[in-house]
N, C-alpha and C positions, 0 to 999 in steps of 0.2 A: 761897362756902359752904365752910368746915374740912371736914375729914374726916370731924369728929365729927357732919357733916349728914348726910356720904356717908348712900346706903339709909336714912335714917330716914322715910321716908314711903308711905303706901299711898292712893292715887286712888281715890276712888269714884267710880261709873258719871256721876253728875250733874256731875265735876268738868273727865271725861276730852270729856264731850258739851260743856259750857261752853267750853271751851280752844278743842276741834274747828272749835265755832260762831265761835269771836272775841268771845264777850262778856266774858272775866274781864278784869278791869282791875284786875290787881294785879302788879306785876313778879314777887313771887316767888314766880309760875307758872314762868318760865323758869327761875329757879335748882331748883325741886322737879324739871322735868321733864330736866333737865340730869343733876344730882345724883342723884335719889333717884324714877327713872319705872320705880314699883312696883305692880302691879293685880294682884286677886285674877281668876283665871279667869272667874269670874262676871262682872266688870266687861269685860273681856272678849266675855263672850256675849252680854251689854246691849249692850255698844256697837254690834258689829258686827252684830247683831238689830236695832238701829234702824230702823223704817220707812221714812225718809228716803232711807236707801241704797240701797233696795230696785228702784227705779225710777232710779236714777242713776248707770249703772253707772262714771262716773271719780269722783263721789265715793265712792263703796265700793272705788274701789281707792287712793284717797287715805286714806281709812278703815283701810283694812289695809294701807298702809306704815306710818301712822301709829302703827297699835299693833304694830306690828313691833320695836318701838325698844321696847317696853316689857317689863320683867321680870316673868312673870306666872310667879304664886304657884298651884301647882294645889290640889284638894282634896285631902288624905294624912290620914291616921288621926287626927294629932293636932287637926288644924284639924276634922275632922269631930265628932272627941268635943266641943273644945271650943263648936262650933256647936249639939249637943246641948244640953248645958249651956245658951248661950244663952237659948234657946228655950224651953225648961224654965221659964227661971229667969223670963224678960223677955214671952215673947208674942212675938218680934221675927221679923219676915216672914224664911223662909228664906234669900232671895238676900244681904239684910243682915245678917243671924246669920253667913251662910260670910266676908262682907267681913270683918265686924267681927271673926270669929276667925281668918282670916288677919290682919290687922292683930294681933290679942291674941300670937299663937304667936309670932310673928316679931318680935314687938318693934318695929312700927311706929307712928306716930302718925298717924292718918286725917286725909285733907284730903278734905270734904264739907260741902258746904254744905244737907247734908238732917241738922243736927245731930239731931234728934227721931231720927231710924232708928237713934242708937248712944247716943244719952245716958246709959243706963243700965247702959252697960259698962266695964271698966277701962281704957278709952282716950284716952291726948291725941286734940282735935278741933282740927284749923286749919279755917279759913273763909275764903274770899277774895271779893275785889269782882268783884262784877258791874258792868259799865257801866249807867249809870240808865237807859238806851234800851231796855235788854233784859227 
């Protein structure tokens, strides 16, 4: 990945869970999370709020080394106006309004595979494979 990959990308919650699990089967997982392992706060709070963890305590602590590595985006004035906006404009559940405008503000390109939650925002969407077993 060029430079000009460097930071270009923001993890939704469903992307950072997929990866976690072992299902995505797409290599350029590794160069996104290498390059460019960007999550808004919320993604974040999902992750590590997973019920899964909750009851397991070495994977919740493989869980938060995991997103230890990650550069999280918090919520600041501009990302909240434009979540406003959003929401306003789209109908769009709060937690993917703040995703979608931390991706908008920062000039990132969302990789999710929950494309319905952002379609109707001014965002590139990447998609990656899942393994057919999953």
């Amino acid at each position: 990945m060029s430079d000009l990959m460097k930071n270009r990308f923001l993890l939704d919650t469903n992307i950072v869970i997929y990866y976690f699990n072992g299902i995505i089967d797409d290599v350029d997982i590794f160069t996104i999370l290498k390059e460019s392992f960007n999550i808004s706060i919320i993604t974040k709070i999902e992750f590590l709020s997973w019920k899964k963890l909750l009851d397991d305590k070495r994977l919740q602590e493989k869980a938060v080394d995991f997103i230890s590595h990650a550069t999280v985006y918090n919520l600041d004035e501009m990302v909240a106006s434009k979540t406003i906006e959003n929401r306003q404009k789209y109908n769009i559940k709060t937690p993917d309004a703040i995703i979608g405008a931390t991706a908008m503000v920062n000039g990132f390109e969302i990789v999710t595979n929950n494309v319905d939650d952002f379609k109707n925002l001014d965002l590139k969407i990447t998609t990656l494979k899942l393994k057919s077993n999953a």
